[in-house]
N, C-alpha and C positions, 0 to 999 in steps of 0.2 A: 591426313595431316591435321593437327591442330589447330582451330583458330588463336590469332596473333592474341596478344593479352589486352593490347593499350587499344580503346574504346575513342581517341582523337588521334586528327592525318599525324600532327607534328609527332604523339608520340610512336605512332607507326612507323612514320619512318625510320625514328632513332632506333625503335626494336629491330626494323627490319636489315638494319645496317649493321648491327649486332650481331642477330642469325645466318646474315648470307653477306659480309661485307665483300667477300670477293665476289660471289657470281656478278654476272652483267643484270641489270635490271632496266636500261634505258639504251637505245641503240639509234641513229640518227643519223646516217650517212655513214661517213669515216667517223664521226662523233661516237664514241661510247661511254658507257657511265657504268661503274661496277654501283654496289648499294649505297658502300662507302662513299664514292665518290659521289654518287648523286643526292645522297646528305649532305657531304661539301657543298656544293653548286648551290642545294636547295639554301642553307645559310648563308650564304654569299648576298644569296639576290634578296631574302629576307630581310639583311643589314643593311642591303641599297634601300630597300622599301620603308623601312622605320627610317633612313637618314633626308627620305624627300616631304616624310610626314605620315606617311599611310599609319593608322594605328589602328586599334580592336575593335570591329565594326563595321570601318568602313569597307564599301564596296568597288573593288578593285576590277574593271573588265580587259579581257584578253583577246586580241583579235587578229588572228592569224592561222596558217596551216599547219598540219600537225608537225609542230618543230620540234624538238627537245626543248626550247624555251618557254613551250607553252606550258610542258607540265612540270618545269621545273618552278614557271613563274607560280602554278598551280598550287604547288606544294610551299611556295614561299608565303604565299599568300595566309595558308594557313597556320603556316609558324608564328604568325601575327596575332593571329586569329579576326584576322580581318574576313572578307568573305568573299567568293571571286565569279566572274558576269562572263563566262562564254558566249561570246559572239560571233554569230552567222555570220560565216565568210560569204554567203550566197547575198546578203542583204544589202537591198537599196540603200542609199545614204537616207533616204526617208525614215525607213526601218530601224537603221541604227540608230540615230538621232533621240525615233522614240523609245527604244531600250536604254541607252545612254543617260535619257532624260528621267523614265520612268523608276531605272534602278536608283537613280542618284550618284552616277559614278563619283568616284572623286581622285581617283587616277587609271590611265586607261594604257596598257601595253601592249602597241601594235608592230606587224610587220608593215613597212612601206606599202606591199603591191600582195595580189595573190592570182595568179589566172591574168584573165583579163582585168580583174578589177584594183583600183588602185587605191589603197584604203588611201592616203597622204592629202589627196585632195576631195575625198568623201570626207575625211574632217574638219581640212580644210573650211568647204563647204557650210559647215555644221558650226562650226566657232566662227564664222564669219555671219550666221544669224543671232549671235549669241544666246543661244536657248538653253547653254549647258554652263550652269551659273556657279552647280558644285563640281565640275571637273578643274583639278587645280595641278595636277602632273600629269606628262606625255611623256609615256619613253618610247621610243624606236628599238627594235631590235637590230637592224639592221647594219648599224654604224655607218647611217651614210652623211653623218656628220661628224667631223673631227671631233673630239672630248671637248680641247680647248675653244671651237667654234661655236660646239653645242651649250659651253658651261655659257660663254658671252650670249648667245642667244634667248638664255633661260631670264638671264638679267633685263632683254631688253622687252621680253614678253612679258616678264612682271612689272616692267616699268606702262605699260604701255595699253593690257590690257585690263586695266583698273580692278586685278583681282581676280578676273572669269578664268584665268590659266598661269598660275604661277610658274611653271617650268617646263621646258619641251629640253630632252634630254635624249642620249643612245645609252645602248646597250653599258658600253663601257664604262660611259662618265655612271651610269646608276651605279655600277658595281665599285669604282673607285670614289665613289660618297659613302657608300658601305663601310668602306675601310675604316671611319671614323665613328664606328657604331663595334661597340663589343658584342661578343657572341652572349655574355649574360642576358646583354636587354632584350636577346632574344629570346633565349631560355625562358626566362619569366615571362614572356608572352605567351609563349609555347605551353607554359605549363597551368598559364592561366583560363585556357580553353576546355571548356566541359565536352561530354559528348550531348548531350543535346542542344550545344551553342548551332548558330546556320553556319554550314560550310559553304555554301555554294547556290546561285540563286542564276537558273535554269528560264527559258523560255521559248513556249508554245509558240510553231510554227504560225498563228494568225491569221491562216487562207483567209476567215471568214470577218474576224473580228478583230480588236487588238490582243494582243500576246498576253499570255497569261505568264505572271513571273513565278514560279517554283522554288520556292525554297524549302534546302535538304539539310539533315544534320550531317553532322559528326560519325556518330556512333552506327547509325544504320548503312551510313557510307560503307563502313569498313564491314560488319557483320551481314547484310545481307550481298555483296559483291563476293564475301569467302564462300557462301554458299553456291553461291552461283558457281562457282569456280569447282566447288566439293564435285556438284553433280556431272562436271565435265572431267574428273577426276584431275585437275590440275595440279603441278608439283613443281619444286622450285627446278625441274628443267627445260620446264615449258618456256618456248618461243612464240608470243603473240604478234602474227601483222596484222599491223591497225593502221588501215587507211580508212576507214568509218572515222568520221570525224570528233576531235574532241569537244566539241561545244555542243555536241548531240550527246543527250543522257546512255545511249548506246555504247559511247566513247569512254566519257568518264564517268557514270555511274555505274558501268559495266564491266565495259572490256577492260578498263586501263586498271582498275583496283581489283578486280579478281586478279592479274597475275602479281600486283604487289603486293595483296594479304599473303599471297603462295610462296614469295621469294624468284618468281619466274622473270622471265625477261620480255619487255616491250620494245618492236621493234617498228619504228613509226614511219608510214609515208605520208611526205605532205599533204599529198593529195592525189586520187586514185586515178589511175593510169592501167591499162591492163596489160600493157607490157612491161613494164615498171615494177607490176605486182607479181607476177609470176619470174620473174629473174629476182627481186629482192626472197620472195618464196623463197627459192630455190639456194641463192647465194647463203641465208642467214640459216638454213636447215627450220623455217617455222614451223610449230606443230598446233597450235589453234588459231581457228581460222571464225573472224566476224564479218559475214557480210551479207548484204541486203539482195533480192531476188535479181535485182537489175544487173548490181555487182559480180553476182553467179554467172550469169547469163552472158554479161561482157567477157569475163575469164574463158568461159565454156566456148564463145564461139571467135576466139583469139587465133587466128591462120595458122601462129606459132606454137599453141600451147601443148602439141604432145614434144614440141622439143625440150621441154622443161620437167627437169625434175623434182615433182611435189609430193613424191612419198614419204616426204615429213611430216607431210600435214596426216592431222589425227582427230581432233574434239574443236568443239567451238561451240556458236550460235547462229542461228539465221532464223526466217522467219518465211511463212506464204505457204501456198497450198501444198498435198501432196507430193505434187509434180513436182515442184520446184526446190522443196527440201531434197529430194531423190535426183535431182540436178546438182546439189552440191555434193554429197551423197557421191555421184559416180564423178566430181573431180576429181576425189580423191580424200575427203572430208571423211572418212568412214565411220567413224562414231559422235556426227554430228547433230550436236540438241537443239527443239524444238523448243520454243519458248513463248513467253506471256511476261507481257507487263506495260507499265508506261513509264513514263517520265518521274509521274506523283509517286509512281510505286516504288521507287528505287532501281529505275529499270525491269527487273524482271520480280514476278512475284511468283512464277507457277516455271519448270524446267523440267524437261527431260532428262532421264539419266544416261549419261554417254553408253552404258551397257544396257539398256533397253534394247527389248525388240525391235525389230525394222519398221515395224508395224504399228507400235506405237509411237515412236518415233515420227512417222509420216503424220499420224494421224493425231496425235494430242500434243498437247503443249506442257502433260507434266504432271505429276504433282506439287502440291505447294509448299517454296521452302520453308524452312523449319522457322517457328515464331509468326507463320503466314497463315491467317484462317481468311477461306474462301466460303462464300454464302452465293446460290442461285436464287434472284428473287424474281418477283411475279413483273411485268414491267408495269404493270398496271396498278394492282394492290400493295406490291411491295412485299409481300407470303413470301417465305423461304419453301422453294421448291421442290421436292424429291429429286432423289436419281435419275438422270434422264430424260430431264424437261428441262426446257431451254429458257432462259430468262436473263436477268441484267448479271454481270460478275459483280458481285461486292465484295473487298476485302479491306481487314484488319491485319495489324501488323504494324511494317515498315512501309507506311505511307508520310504523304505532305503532311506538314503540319497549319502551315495556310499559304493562301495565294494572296502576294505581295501587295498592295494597296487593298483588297476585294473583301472584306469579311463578310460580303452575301453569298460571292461566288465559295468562299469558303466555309460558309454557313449550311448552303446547299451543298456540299458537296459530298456531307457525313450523311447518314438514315441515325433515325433514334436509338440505333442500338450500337452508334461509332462506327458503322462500318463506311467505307471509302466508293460512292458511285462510279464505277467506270465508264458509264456509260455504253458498255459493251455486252454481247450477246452471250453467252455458252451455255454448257452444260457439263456435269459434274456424273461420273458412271460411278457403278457400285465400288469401283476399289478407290473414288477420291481424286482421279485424275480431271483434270479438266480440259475440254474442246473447245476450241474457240468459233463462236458462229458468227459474225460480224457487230459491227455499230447497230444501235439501238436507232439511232438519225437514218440508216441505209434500211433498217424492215418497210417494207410495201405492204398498202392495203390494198388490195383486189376482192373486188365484189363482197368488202365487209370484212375479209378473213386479213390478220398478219403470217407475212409468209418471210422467214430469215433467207436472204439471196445465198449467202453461204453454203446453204442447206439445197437450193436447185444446182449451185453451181460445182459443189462435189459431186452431185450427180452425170453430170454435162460433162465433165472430166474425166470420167469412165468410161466416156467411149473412145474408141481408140485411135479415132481421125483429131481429136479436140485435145490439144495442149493445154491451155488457157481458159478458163469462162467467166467474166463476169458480168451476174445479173442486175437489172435496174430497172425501176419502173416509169412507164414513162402517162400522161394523160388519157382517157378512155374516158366517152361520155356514158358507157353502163356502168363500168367495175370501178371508179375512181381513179384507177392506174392497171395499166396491162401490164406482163411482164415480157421484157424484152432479154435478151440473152446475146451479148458480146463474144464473139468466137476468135479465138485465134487457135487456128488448125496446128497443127504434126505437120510438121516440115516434108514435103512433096505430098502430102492428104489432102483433098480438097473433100468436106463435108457435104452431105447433101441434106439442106434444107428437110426434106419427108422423111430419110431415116433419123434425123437428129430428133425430129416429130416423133415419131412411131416408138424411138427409144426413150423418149422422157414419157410418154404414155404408159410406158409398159413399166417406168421405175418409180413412178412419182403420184401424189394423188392430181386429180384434173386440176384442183385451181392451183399447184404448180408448179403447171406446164407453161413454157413461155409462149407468147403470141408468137412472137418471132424472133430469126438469130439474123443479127451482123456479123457480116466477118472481115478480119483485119491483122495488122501485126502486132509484133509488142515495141516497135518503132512507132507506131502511132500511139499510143498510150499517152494520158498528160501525166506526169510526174510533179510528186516534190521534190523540193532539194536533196531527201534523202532516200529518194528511189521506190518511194510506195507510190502506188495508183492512185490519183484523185477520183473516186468513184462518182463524187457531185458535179463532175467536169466528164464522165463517160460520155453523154448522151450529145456531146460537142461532136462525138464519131459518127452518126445517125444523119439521115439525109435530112436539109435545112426544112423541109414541111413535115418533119415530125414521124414520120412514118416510115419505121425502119426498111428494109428490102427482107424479101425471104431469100 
């Protein structure tokens, strides 16, 4: 398939409503949206946006589950060319507060509730400290205020708080302020956005520190998400379930624009449910499939799930060791690609090709898509590595262009020759492919040497009682740090201690080989929000005096 022509969202989508105006391209319960139609919707909510004040620039945040209104608010946003704040459904009112604060919102479109949490009184909260000086519109999506209640409410919050919130507003009162906004004003907004204007300003989960803000263009939005999409050979009749969330660069720098460069169809669940997901599967015929190991794993061990039928599913992404790719793999994922990227990168900068061997597939994350140069460097000198040696991934390309208040953090983040630190391990083989070995923060030094955990723990993985391995090091008053090795076994296997010894002997050099293995579930794991492993939180499994068990 060809990539789309227009190089910005607004004019994608008008092209893409051109080339496929009947297929379905957004699906949402009983909601559905052909392309045509969701170019309607997306102008509709555009003309509410320019009629409460949002103009070019500003920074618009979204805070809800994956609705149809997110990514139509999404795509409305960009008709502005204003620029839009996905926000953590998982997040503290703390949390929010300082992305809120730190982006500069200055109007914020939420759902009421999500789960258990209740955004209504999380902002509540937050405007009642008044720390958010530039947020001046609230709209609800929800309508759980009448228009007429909601329009008199707007009056009494502008009278009252001196400015800090000019209007709290629903759904419908937004769209029926639109009305008095012509589709030109929006045009000329639309057509005044470049592709390297920001579309969309992203933010780093924070475990350790405060969140880093990300902002992405235009142009590399659309051109590297088509690639993405090329190597999973996506077509405009591709069906994507996407219950990965949109405020994860996963969502929308990923999954949700590789099937609109394609003309394909998104079919969205709020929020992931495993029985939910395998009947929606099943009802809408999906055939790519985004999900995270956790995600797999929930599916895979659902009491219901051979009652379902998933033989629609075809290509997609996911992510984690051998084992676990080969876990989606046998849901029924069968031409499912291996990938590389981050956030900065545009999501994914390295991909597997859906007709790749099985074998590489399990094992690499790819070569890198086209306009994407990948560099192995020394982590120490910074030398660009040969074939075969493992060192930092740096890449050029479609990367960040700076982190939002940070020009140190953005300073540091390029080497002198522009290329992009990831901070991350691999290695690149004679044909170009790339392997990923872990963070450059997770290498251990033992007795002086660096040893990538990645690298013991495919090993660990190979034996045939061990599902799971992850390595970490932990104190040692000779070696600096021992290595320790996290087991979770093969369902009815139980490992023994001396052969798991005697097999990393025989496959590894001595230093490593791990001191000792714990063993446990993948129930016990810490997690993030977004279902990866907190490897700096492993060693919380270990007995409280330090000293694992054999």
């Amino acid at each position: 398939m060809s990539m789309p022509e227009s190089r910005t969202i607004p004019l994608l989508i008008k092209e893409q409503a051109r080339r496929f105006a009947s297929n379905e391209a957004l699906i949402d319960g009983t909601r559905r949206y052909t392309y045509a139609q969701l170019l309607d919707e997306t102008n509709s909510v555009a003309r509410g946006l320019l009629a409460i004040g949002v103009t070019r620039g500003d920074r618009v945040a979204i805070l809800m589950g994956n609705r149809a209104e997110w990514l139509i608010t999404f795509l409305a946003i960009q008709q502005i060319g204003a620029v839009s704040v996905g926000l953590n459904t998982w997040s503290s009112a703390r949390e929010l507060e300082y992305t809120l604060s730190h982006a500069e919102v200055s109007c914020l479109v939420a759902a009421g509730r999500l789960r258990s949490q209740d955004f209504r009184a999380a902002i509540a909260g937050i405007r009642g400290r008044g720390s958010l000086n530039r947020l001046q519109s609230l709209v609800w999506i929800d309508d759980h205020l009448a228009p007429e209640v909601a329009s008199e409410l707007t009056d009494k919050i502008s009278g009252e708080l001196n400015g800090e919130l000019n209007g709290e507003i629903n759904w419908s009162e937004l769209l029926r302020r639109g009305q008095a906004i012509t589709q030109e004003q929006v045009d000329i907004s639309a057509h005044a956005v470049q592709p390297d204007d920001d579309a969309m300003l992203l933010y780093t989960s924070g475990s350790t520190a405060a969140p880093k803000g990300i902002l992405l263009q235009h142009g590399y939005w659309i051109s590297n998400s088509f690639q993405i999409g090329e190597r999973q050979h996506v077509t405009q009749h591709d069906r994507l379930w996407l219950a990965v969330s949109l405020f994860w660069s996963f969502g929308i720098v990923n999954a949700a624009p590789n099937l609109l460069t394609h003309g394909g169809c998104v079919v969205l669940q709020e929020s992931f449910d495993a029985s939910e997901a395998l009947a929606l599967i099943e009802r809408e015929r999906c055939s790519i499939f985004y999900g995270t190991p956790n995600i797999v794993q929930a599916l895979w061990e659902h009491p219901k799930r051979a009652q379902f039928d998933l033989s629609s599913l075809r290509s997609g992404a996911t992510i984690g060791t051998p084992e676990q790719v080969q876990r989606t793999i046998d849901l029924g994922v069968r031409e499912i690609c291996n990938i590389y990227g981050l956030s900065e990168t545009y999501g994914n900068c390295a991909v597997t090709d859906a007709h790749d061997p099985l074998a590489i597939r399990l094992q690499s994350v790819g070569l890198p898509l086209p306009g994407v140069t990948l560099r192995i460097c020394h982590i120490d000198s910074g030398e660009p590595q040969p074939a075969g040696e493992v060192g930092e991934i740096r890449v050029k390309g479609p990367v960040v262009r700076e982190y939002l208040k940070d020009p140190a953090k953005t300073a540091e983040s390029f080497d002198e020759s522009g290329f992009f630190r990831t901070g991350d391990l691999g290695l690149l083989d004679a044909d170009g492919r790339l392997y990923f070995k872990g963070r450059i923060k997770e290498m251990i030094k033992s007795g002086g040497i660096n040893i990538a955990p990645a690298e013991v723990e495919e090993v660990l993985m190979r034996h045939p009682a061990v599902r799971t391995a992850y390595v970490i090091g932990v104190p040692h008053p000779g070696l600096d740090e021992a290595l320790v090795a996290i087991v979770i076994p093969e369902a009815g296997l139980i490992p023994v201690h001396a052969e798991l010894l005697a097999f990393c002997k025989n496959e590894m050099a001595a230093y490593k080989v791990p001191h000792q293995f714990h063993f446990t579930t993948e129930i016990e794991l810490p997690l993030t929000t977004t279902g990866k492993v907190q490897k700096a939180r492993l060693h919380t499994l270990l007995p409280t005096n330090g000293e694992p068990k054999p």
